[in-house]
C-alpha positions as CSV (number, residue, x, y, z in Angstrom):
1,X,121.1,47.6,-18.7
2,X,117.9,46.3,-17.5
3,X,115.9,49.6,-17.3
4,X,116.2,50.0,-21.8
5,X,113.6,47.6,-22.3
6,X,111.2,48.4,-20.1
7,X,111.5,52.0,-21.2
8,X,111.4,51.1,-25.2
9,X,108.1,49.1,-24.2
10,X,106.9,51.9,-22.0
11,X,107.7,54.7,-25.2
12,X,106.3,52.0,-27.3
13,X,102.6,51.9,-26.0
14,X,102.6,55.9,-25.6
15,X,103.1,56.3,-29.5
16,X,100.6,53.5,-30.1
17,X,98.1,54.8,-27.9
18,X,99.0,58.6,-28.7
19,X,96.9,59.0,-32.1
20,X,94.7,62.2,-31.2
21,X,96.8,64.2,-33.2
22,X,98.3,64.6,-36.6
23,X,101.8,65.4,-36.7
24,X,101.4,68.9,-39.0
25,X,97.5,68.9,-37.8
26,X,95.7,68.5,-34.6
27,X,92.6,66.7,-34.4
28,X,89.2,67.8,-32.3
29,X,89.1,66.1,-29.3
30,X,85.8,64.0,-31.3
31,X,88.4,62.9,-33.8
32,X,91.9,60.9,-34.0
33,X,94.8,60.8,-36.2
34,X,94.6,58.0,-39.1
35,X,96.9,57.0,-42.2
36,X,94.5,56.2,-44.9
37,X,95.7,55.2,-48.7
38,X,99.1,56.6,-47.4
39,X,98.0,59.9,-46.4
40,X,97.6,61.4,-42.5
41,X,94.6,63.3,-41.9
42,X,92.0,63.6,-38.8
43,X,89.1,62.0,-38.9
44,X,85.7,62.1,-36.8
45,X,84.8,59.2,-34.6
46,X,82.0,57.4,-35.1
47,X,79.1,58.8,-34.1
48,X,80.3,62.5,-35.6
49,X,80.5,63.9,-38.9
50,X,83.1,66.4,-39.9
51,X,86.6,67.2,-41.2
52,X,87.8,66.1,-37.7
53,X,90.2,69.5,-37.6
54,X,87.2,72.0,-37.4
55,X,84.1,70.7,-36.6
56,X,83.0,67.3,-35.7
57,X,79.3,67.1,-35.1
58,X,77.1,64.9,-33.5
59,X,75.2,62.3,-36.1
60,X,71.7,62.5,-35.2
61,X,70.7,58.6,-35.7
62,X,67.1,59.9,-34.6
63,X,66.3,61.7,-37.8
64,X,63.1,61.1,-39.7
65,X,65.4,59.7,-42.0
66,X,67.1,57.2,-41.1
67,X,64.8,55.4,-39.3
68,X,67.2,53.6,-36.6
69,X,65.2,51.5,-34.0
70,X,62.8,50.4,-36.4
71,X,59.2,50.2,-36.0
72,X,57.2,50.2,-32.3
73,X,60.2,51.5,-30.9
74,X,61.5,55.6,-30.0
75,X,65.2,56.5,-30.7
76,X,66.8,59.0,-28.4
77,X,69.8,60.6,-29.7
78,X,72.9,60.8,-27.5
79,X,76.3,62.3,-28.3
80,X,78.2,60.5,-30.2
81,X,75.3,57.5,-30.6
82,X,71.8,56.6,-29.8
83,X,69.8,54.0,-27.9
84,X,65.5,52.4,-28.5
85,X,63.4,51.7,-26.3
86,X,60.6,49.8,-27.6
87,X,56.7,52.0,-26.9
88,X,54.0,50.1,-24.8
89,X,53.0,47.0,-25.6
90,X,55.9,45.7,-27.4
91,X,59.3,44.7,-25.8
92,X,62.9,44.4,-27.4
93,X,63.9,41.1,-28.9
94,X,66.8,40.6,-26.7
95,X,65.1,41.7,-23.3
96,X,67.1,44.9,-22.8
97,X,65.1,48.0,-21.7
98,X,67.9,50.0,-24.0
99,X,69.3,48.2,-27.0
100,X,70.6,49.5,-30.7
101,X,69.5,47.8,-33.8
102,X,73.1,46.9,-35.4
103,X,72.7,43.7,-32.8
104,X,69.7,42.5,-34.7
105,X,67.7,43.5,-31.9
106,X,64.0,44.6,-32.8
107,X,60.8,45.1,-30.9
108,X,58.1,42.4,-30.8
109,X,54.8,42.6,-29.5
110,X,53.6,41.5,-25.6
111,X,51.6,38.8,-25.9
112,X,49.0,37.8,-23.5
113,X,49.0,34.2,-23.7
114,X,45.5,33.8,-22.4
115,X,44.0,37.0,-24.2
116,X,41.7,34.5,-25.8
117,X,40.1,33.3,-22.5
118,X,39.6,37.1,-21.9
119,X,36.8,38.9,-24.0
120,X,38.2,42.4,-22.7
121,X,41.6,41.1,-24.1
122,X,39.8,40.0,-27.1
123,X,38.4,43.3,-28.2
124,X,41.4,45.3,-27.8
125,X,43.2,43.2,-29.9
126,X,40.6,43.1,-32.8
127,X,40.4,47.1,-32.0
128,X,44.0,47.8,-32.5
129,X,44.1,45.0,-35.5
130,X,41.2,47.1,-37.4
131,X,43.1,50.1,-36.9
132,X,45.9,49.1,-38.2
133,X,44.5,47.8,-41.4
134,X,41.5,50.5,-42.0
135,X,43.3,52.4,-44.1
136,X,43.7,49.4,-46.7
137,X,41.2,50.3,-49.0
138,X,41.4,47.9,-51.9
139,X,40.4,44.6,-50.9
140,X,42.9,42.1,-52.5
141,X,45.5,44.6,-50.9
142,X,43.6,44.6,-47.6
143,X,43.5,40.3,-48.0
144,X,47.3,39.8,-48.3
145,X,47.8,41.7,-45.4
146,X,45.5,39.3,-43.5
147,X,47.2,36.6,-44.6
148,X,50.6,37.8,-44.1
149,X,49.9,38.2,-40.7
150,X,48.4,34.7,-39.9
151,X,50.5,32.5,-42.5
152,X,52.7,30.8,-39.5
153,X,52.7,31.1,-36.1
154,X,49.2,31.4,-35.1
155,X,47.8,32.0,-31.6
156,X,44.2,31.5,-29.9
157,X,44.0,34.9,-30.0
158,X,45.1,35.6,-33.7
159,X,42.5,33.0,-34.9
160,X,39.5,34.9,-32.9
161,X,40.7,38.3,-34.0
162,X,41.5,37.4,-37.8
163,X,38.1,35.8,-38.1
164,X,36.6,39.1,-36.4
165,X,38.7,40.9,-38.9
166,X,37.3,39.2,-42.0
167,X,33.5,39.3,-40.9
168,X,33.9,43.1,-40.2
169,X,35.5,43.7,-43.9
170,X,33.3,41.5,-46.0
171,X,31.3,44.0,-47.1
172,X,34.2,45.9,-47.9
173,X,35.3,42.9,-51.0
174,X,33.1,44.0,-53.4
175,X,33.6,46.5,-56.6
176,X,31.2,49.0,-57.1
177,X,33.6,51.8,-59.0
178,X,35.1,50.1,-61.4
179,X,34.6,49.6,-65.4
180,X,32.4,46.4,-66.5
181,X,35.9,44.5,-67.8
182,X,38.0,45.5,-64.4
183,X,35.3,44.3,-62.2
184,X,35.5,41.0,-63.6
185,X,39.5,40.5,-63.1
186,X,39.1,41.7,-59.8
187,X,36.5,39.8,-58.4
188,X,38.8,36.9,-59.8
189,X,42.0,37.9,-58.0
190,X,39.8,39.0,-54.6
191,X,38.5,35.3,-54.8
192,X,41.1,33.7,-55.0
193,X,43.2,35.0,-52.4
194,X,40.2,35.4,-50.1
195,X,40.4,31.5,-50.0
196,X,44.1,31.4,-49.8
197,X,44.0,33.8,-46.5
198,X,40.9,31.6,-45.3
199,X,43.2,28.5,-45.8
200,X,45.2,29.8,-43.1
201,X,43.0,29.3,-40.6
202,X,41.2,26.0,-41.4
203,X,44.2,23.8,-42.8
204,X,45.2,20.4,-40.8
205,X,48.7,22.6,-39.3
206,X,46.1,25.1,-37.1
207,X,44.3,22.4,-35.1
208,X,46.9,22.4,-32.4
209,X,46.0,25.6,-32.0
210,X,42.1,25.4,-32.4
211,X,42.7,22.9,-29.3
212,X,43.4,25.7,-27.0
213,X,39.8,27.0,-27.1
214,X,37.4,25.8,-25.7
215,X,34.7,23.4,-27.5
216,X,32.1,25.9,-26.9
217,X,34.3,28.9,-28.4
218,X,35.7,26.4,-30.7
219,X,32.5,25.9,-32.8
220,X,31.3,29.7,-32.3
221,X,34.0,30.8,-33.8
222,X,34.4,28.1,-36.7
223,X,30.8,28.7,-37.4
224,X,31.3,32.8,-37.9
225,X,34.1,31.6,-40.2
226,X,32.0,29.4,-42.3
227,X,28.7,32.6,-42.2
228,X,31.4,34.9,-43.3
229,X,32.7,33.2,-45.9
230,X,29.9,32.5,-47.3
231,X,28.5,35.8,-47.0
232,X,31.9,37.2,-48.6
233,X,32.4,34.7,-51.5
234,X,28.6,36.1,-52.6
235,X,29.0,39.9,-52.2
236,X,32.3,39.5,-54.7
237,X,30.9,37.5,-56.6
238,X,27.8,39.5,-57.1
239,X,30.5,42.2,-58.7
240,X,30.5,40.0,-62.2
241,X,28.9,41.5,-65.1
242,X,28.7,38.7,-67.0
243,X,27.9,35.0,-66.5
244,X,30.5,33.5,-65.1
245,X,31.8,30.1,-63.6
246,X,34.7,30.6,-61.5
247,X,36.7,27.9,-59.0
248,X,39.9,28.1,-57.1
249,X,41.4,25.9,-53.9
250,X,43.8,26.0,-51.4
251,X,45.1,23.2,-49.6
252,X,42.1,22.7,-47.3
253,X,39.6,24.5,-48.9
254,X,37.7,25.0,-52.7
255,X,35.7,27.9,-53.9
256,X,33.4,27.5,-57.0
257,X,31.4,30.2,-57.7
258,X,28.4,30.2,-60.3
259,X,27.4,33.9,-61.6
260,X,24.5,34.5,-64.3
261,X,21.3,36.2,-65.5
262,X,17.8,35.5,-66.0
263,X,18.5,34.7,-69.7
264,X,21.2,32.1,-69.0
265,X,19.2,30.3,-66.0
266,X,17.6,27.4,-68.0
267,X,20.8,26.6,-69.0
268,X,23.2,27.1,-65.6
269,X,23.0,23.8,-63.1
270,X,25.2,24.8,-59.7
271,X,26.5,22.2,-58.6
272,X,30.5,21.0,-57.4
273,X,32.0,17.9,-57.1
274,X,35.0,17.7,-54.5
275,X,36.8,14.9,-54.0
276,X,34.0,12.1,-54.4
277,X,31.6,14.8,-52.6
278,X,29.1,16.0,-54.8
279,X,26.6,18.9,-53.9
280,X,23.5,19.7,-56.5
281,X,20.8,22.4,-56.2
282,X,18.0,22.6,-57.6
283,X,15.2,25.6,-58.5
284,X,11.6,26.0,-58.7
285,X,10.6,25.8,-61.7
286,X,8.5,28.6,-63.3
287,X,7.1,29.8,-66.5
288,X,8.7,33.2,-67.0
289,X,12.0,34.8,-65.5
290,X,12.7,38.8,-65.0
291,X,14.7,39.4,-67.7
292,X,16.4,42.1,-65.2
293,X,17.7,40.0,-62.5
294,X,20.8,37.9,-61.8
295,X,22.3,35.1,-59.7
296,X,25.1,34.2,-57.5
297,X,26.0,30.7,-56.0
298,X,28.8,30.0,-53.9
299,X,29.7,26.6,-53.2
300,X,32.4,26.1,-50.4
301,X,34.4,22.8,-49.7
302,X,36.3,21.9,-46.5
303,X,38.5,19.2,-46.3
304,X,39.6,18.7,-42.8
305,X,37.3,21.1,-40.6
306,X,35.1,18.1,-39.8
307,X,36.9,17.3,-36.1
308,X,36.6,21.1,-35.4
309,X,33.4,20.5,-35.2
310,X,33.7,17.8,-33.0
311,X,31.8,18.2,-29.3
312,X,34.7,16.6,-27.8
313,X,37.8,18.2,-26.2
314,X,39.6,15.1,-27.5
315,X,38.9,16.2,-31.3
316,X,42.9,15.8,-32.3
317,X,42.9,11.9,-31.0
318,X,42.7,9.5,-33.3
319,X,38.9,7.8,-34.2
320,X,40.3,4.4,-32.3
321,X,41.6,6.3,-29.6
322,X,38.2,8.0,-28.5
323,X,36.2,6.5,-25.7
324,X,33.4,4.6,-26.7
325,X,31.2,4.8,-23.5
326,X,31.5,8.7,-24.1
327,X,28.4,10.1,-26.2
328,X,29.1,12.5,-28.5
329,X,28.7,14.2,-31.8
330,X,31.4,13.8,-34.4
331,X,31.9,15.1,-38.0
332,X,33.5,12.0,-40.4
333,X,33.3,14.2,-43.4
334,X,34.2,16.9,-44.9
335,X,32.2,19.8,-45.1
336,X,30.6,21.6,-48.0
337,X,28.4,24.8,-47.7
338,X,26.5,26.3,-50.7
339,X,24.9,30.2,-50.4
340,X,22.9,31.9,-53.3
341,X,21.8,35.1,-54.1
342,X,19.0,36.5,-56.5
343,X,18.6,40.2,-58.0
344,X,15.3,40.2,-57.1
345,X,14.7,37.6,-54.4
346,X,12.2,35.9,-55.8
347,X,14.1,35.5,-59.0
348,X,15.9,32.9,-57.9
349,X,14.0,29.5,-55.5
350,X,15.4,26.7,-54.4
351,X,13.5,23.1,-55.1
352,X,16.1,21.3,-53.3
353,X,19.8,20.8,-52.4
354,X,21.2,17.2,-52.7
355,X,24.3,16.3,-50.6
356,X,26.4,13.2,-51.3
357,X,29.3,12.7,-48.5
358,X,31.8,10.6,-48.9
359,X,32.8,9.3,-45.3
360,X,36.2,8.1,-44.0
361,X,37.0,5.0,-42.9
């Protein structure tokens, strides 16, 4: 009387565990018995594709196709599944040497927190950066991939190499192939998200970062910021076909950009007012003009680069909270920058440039 129940509990988990077969069909051994919508059939286990009675093949999750582990990563197929690994450089998100994706796992790159203190570091980075982005030919194209890749989360190493970036492409923003009326929108659109990806690196949220280098590297590299931009802002400007007044700002930085011909030159004054800063140029003056030739000016207004430019490794204390008995050289205002350039060189002379600052208290 006591053996029945162990026995219907013992028959009980052989039928529940017993599924490998169909009762009219057996099932390859890659397949098991299932009663879907009311109907019994075999069907392949996961991993295979098939009719489950015939042929059950492997799924190959490697295939150019499906694309499994994601990028900077190699699948290897195995029966019945597959595994990543992530390729050098880069390591899986969850630490695992072997990991699938369906975990949310994905590969991420190795980052050498001190690359930026290392100038062999330094240029393999910018190497590998350029080579990822050289085939970017258009240059608005070629700018929202900058900034995607430095909108948060900036390192030491992503400012240096961004900045190295831009001053190796400037002279890739301009428009040389384009119709008269295209050249014009373009130049517009280039603009303004050229400031918008310069933002990136020069708004109040980056100086934490900024910190980490050096004061010495600090103002070497803000400085080839500040050439570049300049030097970028005037070769897409110089793109207009006709005369042309053009501004556009970011959080922490304004663009206005002054474009016209010899005709229009008694009648165009460069100047920009930013915030109670107000910058005015003025040109020789001279009798006749080439009718040929043209202008660009490029005015450029920083709001909060000032302490950057600090020579003190204390730039992110507070004024109050400096040391008085320490000598040193500190910006209390923003910053503006103006560039020009004339079609010929001569065509164009500066008289003078007047600056008025306003300081903060």
């Amino acid at each position: 009387m006591k053996r029945l129940p162990l026995l219907v509990v013992f028959s009980t988990l052989l039928n529940c565990s017993y599924t490998q077969n169909c009762t009219k069909t057996p099932c390859l051994p890659n397949a098991k018995c299932e009663i879907r919508n009311g109907i019994e059939a075999c069907y392949c286990n996961m991993g295979f594709s098939g009719n489950g009675v015939t042929i059950c093949e492997d799924d190959n999750e490697c295939g150019n196709l499906t694309q499994s582990c994601g990028e900077n990563a190699n699948c290897t197929n195995t029966e019945g599944s597959y595994y990543c690994m992530c390729v050098p450089g880069f390591r899986s998100s969850s630490n695992q040497d072997r990991f699938i994706t369906n975990d949310g796992t994905v590969c991420i790159e190795n980052v050498n927190a001190n690359c930026h203190l290392d100038n062999v570091c330094i240029a393999a980075n910018i190497n590998k950066t350029l080579t990822k982005i050289r085939s970017i030919k258009e240059p608005v194209a070629l700018l929202q991939e900058v900034y995607r890749n430095s909108v948060t989360d900036l390192s030491p190493t992503d400012i240096i190499t961004y900045i190295e970036i831009l001053a190796e492409s400037s002279s890739l923003l301009g428009y040389k192939n384009n119709t008269i009326s295209a050249k014009d929108t373009l130049s517009n659109s280039t603009l303004t998200e050229f400031v918008k990806t310069v933002n990136n690196f020069v708004q109040r949220d980056t100086f934490v970062v900024w910190d980490k280098l050096s004061v010495n590297h600090r103002r070497t590299h803000l400085t080839k910021l500040m050439h570049t931009v300049e030097q970028a802002t005037l070769r897409i400007s110089q793109s207009f076909q006709k005369t042309t007044e053009f501004d556009t700002n970011s959080t922490d930085i304004a663009l206005k950009v002054f474009f016209f011909d010899s005709y229009n030159m008694k009648h165009i004054h460069p100047h920009m007012n930013m915030d109670g800063d107000y910058i005015n140029i003025f040109p020789k003056r001279k009798a006749a003009y080439d009718s040929n030739g043209n202008v660009a000016v490029a005015f450029v207004y920083y709001k909060s680069i000032g302490p950057l430019l600090s020579s003190s490794d204390n730039f992110l204390l507070k004024p109050q909270n400096y040391d008085n008995s320490e000598e040193e050289e500190r910006v209390i205002s923003s910053v503006i920058s103006v560039s020009m350039s004339s079609n010929p060189p001569t065509l164009y002379e500066l008289e003078k440039i007047t600056f008025t600052l306003s300081h903060r208290k």
